[in-house]
C-alpha positions in Angstrom: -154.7 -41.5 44.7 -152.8 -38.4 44.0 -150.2 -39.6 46.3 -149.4 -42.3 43.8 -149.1 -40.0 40.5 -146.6 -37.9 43.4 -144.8 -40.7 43.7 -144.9 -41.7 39.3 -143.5 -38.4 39.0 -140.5 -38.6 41.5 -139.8 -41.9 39.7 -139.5 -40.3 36.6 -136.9 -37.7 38.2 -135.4 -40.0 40.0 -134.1 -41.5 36.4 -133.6 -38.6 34.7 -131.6 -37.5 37.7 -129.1 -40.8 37.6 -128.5 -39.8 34.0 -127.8 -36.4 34.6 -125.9 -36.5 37.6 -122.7 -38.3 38.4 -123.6 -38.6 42.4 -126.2 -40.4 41.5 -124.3 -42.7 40.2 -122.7 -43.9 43.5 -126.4 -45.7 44.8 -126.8 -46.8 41.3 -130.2 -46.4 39.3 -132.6 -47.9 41.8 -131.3 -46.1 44.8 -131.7 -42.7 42.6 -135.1 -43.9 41.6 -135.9 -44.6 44.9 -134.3 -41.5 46.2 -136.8 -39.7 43.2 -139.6 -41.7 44.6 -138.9 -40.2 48.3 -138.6 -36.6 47.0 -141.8 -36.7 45.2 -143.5 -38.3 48.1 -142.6 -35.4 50.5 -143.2 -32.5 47.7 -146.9 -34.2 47.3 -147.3 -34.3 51.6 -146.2 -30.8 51.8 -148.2 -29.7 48.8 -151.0 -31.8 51.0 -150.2 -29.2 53.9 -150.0 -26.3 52.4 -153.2 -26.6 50.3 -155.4 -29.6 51.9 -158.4 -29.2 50.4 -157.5 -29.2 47.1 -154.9 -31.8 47.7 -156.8 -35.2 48.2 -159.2 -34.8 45.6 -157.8 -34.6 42.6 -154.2 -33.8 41.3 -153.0 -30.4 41.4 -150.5 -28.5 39.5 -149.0 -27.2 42.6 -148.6 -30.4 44.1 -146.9 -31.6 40.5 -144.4 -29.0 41.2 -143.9 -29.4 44.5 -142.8 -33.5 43.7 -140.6 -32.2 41.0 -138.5 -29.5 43.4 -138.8 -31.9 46.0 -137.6 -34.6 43.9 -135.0 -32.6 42.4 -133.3 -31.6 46.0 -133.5 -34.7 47.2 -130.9 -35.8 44.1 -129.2 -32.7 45.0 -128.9 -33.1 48.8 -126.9 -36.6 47.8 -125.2 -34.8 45.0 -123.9 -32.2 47.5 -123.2 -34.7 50.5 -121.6 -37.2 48.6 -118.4 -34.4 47.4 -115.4 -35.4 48.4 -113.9 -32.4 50.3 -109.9 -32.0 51.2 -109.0 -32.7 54.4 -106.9 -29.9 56.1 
């Protein structure tokens, strides 16, 4: 169950980041909320391996941070990709 809410909370990002970021912008708002989505996943699954007891029970706080930052370089990672860099 606490895989969902990992998955809520890159959603949420996932918007916040198409508003705040113009790369974003290029896969339009459901490819940045899906791109949210995928980054919250993977912070929850490495939040699951680094603390696996704790993990699948209930929802914990480091897992909610771990969506967040992996939510958060996820839009990044695009952001960063996606430049446009001169050709020499």
């Amino acid at each position: 169950m606490s895989i969902f809410v990992y998955t809520f909370i890159g959603l949420i990002v996932g918007v916040l980041s198409f508003l705040a970021m113009p790369a974003t912008r290029l896969v339009g708002l459901w490819g940045g909320v899906l791109l949210g989505m995928a980054g919250g996943t993977l912070g929850g699954l490495i939040g699951t391996a680094i603390a696996p007891n704790t993990m699948y029970s209930s929802i914990n706080p480091l897992g909610i941070v771990l969506a967040i930052v992996g939510s958060l370089l996820v839009s990044v990672g695009l952001m960063l990709v996606s430049q446009r860099r001169p050709v020499s």
